[in-house]
N, C-alpha and C positions, 0 to 999 in steps of 0.2 A: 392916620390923619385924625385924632383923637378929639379935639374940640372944634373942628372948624367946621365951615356951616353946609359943606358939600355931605360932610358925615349927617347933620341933622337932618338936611332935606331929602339924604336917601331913605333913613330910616322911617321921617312920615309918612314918604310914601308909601314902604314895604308895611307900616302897622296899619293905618290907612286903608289900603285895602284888604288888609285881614281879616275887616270888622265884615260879618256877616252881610249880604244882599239880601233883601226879602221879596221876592216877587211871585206875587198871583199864591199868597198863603206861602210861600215855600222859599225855605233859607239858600241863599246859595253862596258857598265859601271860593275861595279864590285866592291866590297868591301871588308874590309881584316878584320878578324879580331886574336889579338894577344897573346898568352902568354908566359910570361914570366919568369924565373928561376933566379939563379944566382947560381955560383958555387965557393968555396963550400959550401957557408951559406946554400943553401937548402936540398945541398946532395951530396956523391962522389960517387954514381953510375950512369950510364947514363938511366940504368932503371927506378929509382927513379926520376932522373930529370926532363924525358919526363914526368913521372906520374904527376907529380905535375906542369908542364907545359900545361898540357892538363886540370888539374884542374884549373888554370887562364883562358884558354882560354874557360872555359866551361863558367866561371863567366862573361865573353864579350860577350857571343852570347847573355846567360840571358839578358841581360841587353839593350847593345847598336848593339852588332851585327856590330859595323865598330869601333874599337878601339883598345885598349892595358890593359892588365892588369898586374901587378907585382903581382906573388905567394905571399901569406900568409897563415897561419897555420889556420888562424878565417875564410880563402875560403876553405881550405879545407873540415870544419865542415860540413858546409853548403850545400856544393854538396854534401856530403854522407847521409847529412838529405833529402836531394830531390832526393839522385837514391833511399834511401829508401822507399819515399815517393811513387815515380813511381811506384816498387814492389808491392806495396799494392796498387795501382789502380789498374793495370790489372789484380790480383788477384780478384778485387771485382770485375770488369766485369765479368770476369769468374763466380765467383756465384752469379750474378744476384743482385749487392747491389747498385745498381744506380736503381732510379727513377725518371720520369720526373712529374712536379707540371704545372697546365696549369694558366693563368692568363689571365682575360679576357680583350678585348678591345672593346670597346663601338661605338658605331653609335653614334654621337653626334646629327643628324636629328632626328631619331627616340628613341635614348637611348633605343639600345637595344641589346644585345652582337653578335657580328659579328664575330670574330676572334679569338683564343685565341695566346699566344704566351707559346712553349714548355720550360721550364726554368729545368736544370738537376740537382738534390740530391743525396747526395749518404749517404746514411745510414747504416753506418758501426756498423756492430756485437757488438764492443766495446763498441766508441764513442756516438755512435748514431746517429741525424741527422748531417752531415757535411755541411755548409755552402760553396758555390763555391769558396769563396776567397780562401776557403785553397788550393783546387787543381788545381782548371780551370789553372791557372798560369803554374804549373808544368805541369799540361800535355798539353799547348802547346809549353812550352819549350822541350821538353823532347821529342814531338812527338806522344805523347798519346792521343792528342786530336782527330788524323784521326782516329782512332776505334772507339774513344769515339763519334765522331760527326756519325761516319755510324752508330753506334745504333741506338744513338736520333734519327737521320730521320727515320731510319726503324720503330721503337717505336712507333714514334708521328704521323706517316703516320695510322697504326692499330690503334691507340686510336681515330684518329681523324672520322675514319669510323662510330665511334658508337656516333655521333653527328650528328643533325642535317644537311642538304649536304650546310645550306646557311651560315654555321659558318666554317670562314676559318683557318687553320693552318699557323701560322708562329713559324720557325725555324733560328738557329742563323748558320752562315755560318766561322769560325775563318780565321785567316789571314792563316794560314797553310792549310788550306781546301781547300780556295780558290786557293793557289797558284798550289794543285796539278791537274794534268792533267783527274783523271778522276772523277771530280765532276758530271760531267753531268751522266755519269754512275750510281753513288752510288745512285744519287735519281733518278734518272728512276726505277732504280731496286725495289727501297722503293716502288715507286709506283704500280710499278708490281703487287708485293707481297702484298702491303693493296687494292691494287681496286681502291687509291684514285685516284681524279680527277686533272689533273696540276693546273686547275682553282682554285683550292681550297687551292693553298701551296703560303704562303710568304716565299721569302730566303732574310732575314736579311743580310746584309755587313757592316762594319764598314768602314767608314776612314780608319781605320791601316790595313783593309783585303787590299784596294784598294793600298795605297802607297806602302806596301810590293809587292806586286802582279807584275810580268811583263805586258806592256803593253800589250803580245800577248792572256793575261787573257780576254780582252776586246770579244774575240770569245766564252768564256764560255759565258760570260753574254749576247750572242747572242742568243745563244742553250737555253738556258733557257728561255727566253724571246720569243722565235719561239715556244717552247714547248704548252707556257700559263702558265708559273709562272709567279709569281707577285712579282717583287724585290724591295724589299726598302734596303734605305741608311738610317742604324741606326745610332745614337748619333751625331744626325746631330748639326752641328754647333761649334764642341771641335775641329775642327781641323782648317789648314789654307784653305785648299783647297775645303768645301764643294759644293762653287756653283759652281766649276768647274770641281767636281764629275757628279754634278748633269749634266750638260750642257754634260758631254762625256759621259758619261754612260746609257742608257736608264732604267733609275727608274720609277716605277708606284708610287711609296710612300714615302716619307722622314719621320722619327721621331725626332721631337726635343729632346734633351738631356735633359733627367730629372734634372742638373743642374741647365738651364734654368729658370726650370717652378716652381723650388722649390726656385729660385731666387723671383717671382716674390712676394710684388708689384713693384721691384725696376723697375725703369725707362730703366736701362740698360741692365735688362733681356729682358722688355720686346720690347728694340729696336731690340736684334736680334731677337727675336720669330716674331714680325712684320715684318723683313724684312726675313726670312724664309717664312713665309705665303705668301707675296707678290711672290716671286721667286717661289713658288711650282702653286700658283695660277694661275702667266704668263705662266707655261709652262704644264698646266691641269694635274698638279702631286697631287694628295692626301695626307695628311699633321696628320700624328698623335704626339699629344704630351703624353708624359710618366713619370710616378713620380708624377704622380696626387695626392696629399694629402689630397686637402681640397675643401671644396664648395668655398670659394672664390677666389683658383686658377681656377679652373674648369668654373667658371662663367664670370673672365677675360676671359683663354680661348676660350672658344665657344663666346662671343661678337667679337673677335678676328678676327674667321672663321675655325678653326681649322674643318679637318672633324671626326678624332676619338681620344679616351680618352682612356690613360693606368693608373692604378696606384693604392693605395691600398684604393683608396676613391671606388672605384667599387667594390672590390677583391681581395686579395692578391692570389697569388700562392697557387692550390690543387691539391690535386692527381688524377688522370685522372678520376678513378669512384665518388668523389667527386663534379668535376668540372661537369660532365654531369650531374649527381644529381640537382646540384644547378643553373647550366645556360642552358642545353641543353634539356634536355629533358623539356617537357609541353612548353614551352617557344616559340613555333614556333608562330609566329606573333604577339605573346606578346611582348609589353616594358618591361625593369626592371623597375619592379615599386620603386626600393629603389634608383635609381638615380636620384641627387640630381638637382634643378631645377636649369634653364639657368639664366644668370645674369638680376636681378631685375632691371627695372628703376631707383629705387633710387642707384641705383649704377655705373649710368652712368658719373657724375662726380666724383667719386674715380677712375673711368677707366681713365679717362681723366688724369688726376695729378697723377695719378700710373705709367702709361706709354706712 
């Protein structure tokens, strides 16, 4: 709807209230987001109309969260596919059809599993195993991610007890988690309630947790950090802002974005993985990278300096009695002996012309 006046009046609106609020000394930003009807192409009752206005504007938060959208019949479908969608997640909470699969991360000195990280399935009655793409989406839209994240931690705190104490827990923190106010809560609680140790838990952040987040978030990530967790900034390098995450925020850890590393040998993956390493090393932050595939990623890598290894050249994701099965139990001061070796000399000139 390119020149007509329903397009202009969304947009004043949505620029409108972009423009900074000032009150009592202090700026406050704010964003709009819009939808849109028309009358009477969508409808002649006012009940009807809001319905399917509040359907556009469901479609803007999804999406962009500061914009406009114009009603169509093909948005309607869509949200009735994902309130039904939401339905049947909290429903499988309820009967216990989420499980979490651990995946390990490697000591690159020692090549030997240090960490694992908690990753969430849901295996429904029906379908069977569900893959996250289908839901993780919907239910942080939707809101279902805050029950769905207080399980994981609670979960992944009890599984992680029956692991060795020097194999640490990382968990994933979504932009809606972080932005609510009592995150510090939900994982104390976890802790409580498994015995674990703070020392022992990583809390994963994205980029997009961070930009969404007010800056007054910057206090959780205090309490946490006082506590003795250990926070990394995941999918480090997909955004604009990374070294200026890292610089505000007090990280123990970064992970470079399996992009990256599955990028390599290109020259241009591995400029930014070099200047990631440099920037983690200047400021004695720990550097893991993930989406490890292959020995000859893994062996750029570690020539690199990287200090730990994710991916499915180690491991793929298992289910918690699995995983201690296969990494945790016997394994205490043992290496994995099936991790692959560091990069050979003759491979020091393909590193060189690689990146």
């Amino acid at each position: 709807f390119s020149n007509r006046s329903e397009q202009k009046l969304g947009r004043r609106v949505v620029d409108g209230l972009a423009e900074p609020f000032r009150i009592d000394g202090n700026d406050l930003n704010i964003s709009a987001s819009v939808g849109i009807v028309l009358f009477p192409e969508h409808g002649s009752s006012s009940q009807d109309l809001v319905k399917k206005a509040d359907v556009a504007l469901y479609d803007v938060k999804a999406s962009s969260r500061n914009g406009y959208r114009l009603y169509s019949p093909a948005l309607l479908d869509a949200v009735e596919e994902e309130k039904a969608l939401e339905k049947r997640l909290h429903i499988a909470l309820e009967n216990n059809e989420f499980e979490l699969h651990y995946q390990p991360i490697i000591d690159v000195g020692t090549r030997s599993v240090r960490a694992a990280e908690a990753l969430v399935r849901w295996r429904d009655p029906v379908e069977g195993l569900v893959p996250p793409v289908r839901f993780i989406g919907v239910a942080e839209r939707t809101g279902f991610i805050l029950q769905l994240s207080e399980w994981i931690i609670g979960r992944a705190c009890q599984d992680a007890m029956a692991w060795p104490s020097y194999i640490q827990l990382a968990v994933n923190v979504s932009a809606l988690e972080f932005k609510r106010s009592n995150l510090f809560d939900v994982v104390l609680q976890a802790l409580l309630r498994s015995g674990l140790s703070p020392e022992r838990l990583q809390i994963e952040v994205t980029e997009t947790a961070l930009i969404e987040s007010h800056p007054g978030q910057l206090r959780t990530f205090r309490q946490l950090k006082d506590m003795g967790f250990a926070l990394v900034l995941d999918d480090f390098g997909t955004g604009y802002s990374s070294a200026a995450y890292v610089i505000d925020f007090p990280f123990d850890k970064i992970k470079i974005d399996k992009s990256f590393v599955q990028g390599l040998p290109k020259r241009e993956c591995g400029a930014v993985i070099a200047s990631a390493i440099a920037l983690a090393k200047g400021m004695d932050i720990t550097i893991t990278a993930e989406g490890i595939e292959t020995e000859l990623q893994f062996g750029i890598l570690s020539s690199m300096g990287i200090d730990f290894a994710q991916g499915y050249l180690f491991g793929r994701p298992v289910p918690a009695g699995q995983f201690s099965r296969q990494f945790s139990l016997n394994l205490k001061d043992r290496a994995l002996t099936d991790c692959p070796e560091p990069l050979q000399l003759d491979h020091i000139e393909y590193l060189k012309n690689a990146v």
